[in-house]
MIFI-179666 format. One record per residue: residue number from 0; x, y, z of N, C-alpha, C in turn; residue in three letters. Coordinates in pm, whole numbers, always signed. Layout:
! MIFI-179666
+-----+--------+--------+--------+--------+---------+--------+--------+--------+--------+-----+
:   k :  neast : nnorth :    nup : caeast : canorth :   caup :  ceast : cnorth :    cup :   r :
+-----+--------+--------+--------+--------+---------+--------+--------+--------+--------+-----+
: NUM :      X :      Y :      Z :      X :       Y :      Z :      X :      Y :      Z : ALA :
...
+-----+--------+--------+--------+--------+---------+--------+--------+--------+--------+-----+
END
This chain:
! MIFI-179666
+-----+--------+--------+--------+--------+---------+--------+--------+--------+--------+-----+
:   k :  neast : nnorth :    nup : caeast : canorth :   caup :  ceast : cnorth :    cup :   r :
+-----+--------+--------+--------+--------+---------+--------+--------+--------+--------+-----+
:   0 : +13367 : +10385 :  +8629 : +13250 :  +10399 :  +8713 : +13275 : +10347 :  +8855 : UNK :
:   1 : +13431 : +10314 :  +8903 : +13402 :  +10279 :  +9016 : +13428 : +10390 :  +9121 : UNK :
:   2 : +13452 : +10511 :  +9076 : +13463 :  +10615 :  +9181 : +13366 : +10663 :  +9208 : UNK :
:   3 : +13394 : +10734 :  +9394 : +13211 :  +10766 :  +9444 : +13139 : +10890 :  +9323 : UNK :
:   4 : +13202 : +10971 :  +9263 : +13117 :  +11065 :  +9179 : +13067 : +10926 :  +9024 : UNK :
:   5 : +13146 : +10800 :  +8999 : +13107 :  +10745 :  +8928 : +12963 : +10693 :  +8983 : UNK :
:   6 : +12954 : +10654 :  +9060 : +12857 :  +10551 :  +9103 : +12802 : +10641 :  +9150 : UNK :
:   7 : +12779 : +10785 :  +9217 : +12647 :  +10852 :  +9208 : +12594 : +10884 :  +9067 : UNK :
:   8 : +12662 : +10903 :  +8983 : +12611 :  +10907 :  +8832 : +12528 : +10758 :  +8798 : UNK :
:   9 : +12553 : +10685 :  +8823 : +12535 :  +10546 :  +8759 : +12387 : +10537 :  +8849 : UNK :
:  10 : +12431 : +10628 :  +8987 : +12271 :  +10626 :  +9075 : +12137 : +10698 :  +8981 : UNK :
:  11 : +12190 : +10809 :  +8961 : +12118 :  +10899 :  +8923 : +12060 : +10826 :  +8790 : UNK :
:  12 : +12188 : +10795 :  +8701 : +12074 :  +10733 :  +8587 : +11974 : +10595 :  +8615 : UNK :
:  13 : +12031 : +10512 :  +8693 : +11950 :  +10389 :  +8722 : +11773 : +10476 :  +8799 : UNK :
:  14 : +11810 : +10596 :  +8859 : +11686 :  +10649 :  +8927 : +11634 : +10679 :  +8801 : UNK :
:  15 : +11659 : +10756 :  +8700 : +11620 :  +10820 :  +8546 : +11529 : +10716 :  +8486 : UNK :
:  16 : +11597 : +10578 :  +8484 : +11551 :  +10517 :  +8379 : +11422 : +10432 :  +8496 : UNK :
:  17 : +11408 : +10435 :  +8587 : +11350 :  +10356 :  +8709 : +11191 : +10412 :  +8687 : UNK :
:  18 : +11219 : +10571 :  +8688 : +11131 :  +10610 :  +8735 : +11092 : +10682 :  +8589 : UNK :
:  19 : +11117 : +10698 :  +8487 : +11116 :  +10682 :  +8377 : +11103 : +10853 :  +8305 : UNK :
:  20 : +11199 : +10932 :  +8407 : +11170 :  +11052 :  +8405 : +11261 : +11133 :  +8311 : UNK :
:  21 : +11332 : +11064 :  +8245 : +11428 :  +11139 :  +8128 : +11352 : +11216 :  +8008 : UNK :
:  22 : +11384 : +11338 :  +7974 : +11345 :  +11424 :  +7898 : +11174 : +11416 :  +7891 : UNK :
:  23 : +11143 : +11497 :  +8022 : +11005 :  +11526 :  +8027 : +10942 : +11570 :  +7948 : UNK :
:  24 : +10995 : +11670 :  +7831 : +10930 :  +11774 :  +7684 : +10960 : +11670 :  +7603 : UNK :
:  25 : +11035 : +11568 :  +7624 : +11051 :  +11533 :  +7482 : +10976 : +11339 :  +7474 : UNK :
:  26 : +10863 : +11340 :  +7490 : +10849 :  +11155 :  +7523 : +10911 : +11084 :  +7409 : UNK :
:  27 : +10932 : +11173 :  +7278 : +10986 :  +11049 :  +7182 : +11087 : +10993 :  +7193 : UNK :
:  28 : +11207 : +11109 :  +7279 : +11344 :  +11062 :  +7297 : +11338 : +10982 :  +7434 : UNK :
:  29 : +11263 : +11029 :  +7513 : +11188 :  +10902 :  +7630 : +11225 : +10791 :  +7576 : UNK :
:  30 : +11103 : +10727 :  +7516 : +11058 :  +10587 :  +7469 : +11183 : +10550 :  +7427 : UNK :
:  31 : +11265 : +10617 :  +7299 : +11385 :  +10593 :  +7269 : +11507 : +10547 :  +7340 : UNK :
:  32 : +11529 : +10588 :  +7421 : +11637 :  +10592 :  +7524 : +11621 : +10476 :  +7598 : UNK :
:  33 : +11480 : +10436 :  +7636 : +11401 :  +10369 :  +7737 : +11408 : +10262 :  +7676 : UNK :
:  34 : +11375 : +10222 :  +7565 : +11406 :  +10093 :  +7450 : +11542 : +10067 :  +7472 : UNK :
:  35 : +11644 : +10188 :  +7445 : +11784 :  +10137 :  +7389 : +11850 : +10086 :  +7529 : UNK :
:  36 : +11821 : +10150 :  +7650 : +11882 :  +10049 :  +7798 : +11750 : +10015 :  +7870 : UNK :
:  37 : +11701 :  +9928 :  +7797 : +11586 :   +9866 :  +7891 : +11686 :  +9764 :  +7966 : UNK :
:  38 : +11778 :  +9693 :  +7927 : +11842 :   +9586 :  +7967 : +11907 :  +9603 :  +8136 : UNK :
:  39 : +11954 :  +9713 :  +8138 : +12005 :   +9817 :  +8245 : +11887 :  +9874 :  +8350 : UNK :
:  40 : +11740 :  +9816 :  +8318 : +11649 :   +9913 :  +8414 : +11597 :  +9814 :  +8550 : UNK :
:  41 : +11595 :  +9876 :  +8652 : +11605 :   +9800 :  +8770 : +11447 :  +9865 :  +8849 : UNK :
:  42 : +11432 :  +9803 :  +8940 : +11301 :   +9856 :  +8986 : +11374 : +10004 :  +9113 : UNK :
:  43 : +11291 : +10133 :  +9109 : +11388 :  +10199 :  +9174 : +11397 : +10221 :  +9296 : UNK :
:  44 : +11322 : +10114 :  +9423 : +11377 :  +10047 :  +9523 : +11456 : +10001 :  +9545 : UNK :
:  45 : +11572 :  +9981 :  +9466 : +11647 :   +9798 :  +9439 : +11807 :  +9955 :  +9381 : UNK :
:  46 : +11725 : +10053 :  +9260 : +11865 :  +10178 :  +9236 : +11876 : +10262 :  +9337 : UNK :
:  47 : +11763 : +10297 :  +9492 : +11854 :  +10368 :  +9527 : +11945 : +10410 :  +9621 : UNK :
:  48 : +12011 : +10224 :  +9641 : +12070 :  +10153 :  +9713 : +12204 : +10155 :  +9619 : UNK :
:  49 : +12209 : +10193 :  +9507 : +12316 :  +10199 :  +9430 : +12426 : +10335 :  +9430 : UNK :
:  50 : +12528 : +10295 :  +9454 : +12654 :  +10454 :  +9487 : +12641 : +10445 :  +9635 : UNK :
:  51 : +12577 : +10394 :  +9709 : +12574 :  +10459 :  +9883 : +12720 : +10388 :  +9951 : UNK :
:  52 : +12737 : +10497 : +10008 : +12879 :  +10486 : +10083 : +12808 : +10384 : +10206 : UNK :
:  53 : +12879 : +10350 : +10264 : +12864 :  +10237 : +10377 : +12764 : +10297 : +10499 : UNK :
:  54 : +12809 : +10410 : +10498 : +12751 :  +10512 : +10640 : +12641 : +10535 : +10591 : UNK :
:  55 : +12600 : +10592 : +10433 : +12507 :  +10628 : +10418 : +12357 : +10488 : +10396 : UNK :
:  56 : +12437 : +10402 : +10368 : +12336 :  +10281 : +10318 : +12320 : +10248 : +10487 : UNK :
:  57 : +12383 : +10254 : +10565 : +12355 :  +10228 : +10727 : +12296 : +10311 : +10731 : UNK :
:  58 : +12255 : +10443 : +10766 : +12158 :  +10568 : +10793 : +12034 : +10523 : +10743 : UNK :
:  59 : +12034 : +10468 : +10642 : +11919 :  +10486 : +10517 : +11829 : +10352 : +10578 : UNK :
:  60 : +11921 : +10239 : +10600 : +11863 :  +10096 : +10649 : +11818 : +10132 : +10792 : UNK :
:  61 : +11843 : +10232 : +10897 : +11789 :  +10235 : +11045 : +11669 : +10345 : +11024 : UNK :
:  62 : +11715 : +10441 : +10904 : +11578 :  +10521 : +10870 : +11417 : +10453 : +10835 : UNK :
:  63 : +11448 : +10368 : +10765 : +11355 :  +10214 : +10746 : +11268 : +10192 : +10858 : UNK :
:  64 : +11377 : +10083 : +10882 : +11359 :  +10055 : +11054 : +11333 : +10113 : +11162 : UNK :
:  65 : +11328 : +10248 : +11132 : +11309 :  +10324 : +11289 : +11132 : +10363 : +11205 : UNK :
:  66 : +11116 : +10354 : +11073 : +10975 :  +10451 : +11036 : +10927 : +10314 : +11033 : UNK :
:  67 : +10957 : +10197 : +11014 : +10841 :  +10061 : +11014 : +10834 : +10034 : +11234 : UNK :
:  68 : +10934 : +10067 : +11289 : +10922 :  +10087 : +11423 : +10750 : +10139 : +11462 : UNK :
:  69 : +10816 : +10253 : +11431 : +10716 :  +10353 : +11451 : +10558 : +10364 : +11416 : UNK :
:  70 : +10545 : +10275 : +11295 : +10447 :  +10242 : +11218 : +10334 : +10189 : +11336 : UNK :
:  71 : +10438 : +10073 : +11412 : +10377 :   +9954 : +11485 : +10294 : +10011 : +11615 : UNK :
:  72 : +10344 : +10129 : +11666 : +10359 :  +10148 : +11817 : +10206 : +10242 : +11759 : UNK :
:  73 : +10059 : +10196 : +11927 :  +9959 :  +10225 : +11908 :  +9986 : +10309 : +12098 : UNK :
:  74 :  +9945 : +10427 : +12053 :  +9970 :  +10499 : +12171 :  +9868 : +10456 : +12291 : UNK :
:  75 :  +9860 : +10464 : +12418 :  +9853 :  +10431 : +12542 :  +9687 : +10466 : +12521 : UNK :
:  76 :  +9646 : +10606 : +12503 :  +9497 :  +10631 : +12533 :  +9401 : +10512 : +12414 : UNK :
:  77 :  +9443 : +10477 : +12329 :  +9343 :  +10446 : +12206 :  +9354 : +10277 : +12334 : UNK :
:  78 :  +9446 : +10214 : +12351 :  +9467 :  +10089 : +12443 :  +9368 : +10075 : +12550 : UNK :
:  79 :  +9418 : +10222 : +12636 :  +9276 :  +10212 : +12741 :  +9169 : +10260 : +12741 : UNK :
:  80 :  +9109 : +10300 : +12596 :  +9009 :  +10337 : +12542 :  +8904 : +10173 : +12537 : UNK :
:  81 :  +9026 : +10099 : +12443 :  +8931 :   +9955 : +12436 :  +8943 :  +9893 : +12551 : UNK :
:  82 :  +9031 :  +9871 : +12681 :  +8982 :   +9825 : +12768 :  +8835 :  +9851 : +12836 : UNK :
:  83 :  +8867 : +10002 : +12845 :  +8731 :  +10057 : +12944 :  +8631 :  +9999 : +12847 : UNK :
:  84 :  +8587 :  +9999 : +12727 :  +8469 :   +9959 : +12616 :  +8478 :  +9779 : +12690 : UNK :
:  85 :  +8581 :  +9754 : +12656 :  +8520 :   +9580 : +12689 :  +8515 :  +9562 : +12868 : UNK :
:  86 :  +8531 :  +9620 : +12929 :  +8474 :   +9581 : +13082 :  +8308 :  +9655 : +13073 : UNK :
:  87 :  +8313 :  +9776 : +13009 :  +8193 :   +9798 : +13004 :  +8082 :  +9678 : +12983 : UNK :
:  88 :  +8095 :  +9649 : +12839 :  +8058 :   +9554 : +12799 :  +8056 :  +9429 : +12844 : UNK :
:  89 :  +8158 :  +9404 : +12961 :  +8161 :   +9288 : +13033 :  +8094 :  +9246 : +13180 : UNK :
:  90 :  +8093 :  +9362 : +13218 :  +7993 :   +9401 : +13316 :  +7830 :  +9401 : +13292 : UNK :
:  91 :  +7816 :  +9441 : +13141 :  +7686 :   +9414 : +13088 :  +7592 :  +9583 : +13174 : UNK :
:  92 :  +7640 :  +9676 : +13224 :  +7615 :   +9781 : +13263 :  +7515 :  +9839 : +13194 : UNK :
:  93 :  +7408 :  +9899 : +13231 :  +7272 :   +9942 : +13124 :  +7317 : +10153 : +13163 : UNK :
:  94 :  +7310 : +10242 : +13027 :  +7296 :  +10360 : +13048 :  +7319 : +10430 : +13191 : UNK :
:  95 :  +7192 : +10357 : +13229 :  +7078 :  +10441 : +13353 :  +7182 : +10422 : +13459 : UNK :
:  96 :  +7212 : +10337 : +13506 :  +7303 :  +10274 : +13623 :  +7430 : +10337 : +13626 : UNK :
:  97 :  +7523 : +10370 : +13533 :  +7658 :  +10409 : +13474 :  +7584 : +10605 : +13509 : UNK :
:  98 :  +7501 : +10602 : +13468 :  +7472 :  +10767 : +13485 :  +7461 : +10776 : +13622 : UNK :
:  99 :  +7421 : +10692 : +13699 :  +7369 :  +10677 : +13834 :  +7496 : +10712 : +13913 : UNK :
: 100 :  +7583 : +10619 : +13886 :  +7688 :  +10604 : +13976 :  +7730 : +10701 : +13940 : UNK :
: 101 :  +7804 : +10779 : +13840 :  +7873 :  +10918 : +13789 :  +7820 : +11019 : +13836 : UNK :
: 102 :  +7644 : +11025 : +13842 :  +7588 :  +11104 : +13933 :  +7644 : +11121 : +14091 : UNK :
: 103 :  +7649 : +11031 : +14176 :  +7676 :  +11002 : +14287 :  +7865 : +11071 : +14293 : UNK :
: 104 :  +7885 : +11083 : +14152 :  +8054 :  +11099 : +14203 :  +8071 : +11263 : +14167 : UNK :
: 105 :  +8028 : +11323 : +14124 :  +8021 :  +11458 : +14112 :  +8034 : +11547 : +14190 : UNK :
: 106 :  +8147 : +11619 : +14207 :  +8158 :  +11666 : +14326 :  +8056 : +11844 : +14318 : UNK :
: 107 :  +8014 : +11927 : +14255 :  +7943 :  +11988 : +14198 :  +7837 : +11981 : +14217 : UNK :
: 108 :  +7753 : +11853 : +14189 :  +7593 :  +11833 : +14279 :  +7575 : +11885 : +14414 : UNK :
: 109 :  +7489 : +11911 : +14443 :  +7432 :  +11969 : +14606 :  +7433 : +11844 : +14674 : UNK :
: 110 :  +7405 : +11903 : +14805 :  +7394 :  +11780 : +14911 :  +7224 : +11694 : +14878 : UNK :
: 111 :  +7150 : +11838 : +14870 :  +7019 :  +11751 : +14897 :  +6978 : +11679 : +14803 : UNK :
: 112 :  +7040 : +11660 : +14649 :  +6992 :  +11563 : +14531 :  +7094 : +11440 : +14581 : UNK :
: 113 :  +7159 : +11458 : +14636 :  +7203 :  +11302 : +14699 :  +7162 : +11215 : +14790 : UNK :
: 114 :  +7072 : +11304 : +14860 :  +6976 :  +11179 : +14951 :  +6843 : +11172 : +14882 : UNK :
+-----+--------+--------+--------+--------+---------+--------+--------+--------+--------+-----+
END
């Protein structure tokens, strides 16, 4: 089992028994099988880190890391979404006033509703 086609075999079954998917038609030989190498069963986070060539367990560890990256990052509009909400709010600004001024900035309105 120490050659790479060994240890993708040894992957594949540690994934088998992990995920507990051996002989789908048949659950009796399941349970069976599943009893006789329980000793051998690993959680299959932990198997399918098992057989990886060096390059590939590097690919696999920045694939991780680049999707928990990514997880983190909150894009720019939702950011200055809550700023503008808390100056609003900090200003203490009522409806009427905020319509007022937006009124006044419209370039579309006529002259004479501005005086």
């Amino acid at each position: 089992m120490q050659s790479l086609l060994g240890m993708r075999l040894k992957r594949k079954m540690l994934l088998a028994l992990a995920n507990k998917t051996l002989y789908p038609d048949d659950p009796v030989k399941c349970k069976e099988i599943l009893a006789k190498y329980q000793k051998y069963v690993i959680p299959a986070e932990e198997a399918e880190w098992v057989g990886l060539m060096l390059y590939e367990a590097e690919r696999k560890q920045n694939d991780i890391e680049e999707a928990e990256r990514v997880k983190n990052i909150r894009p720019l509009k939702e950011i200055y979404a809550e700023e503008l909400v808390q100056r609003l709010q900090n200003a203490a600004l009522e409806p009427k006033s905020v319509l007022d001024r937006l009124g006044r900035l419209n370039p579309f309105q006529s002259k004479d509703k501005e005086k």
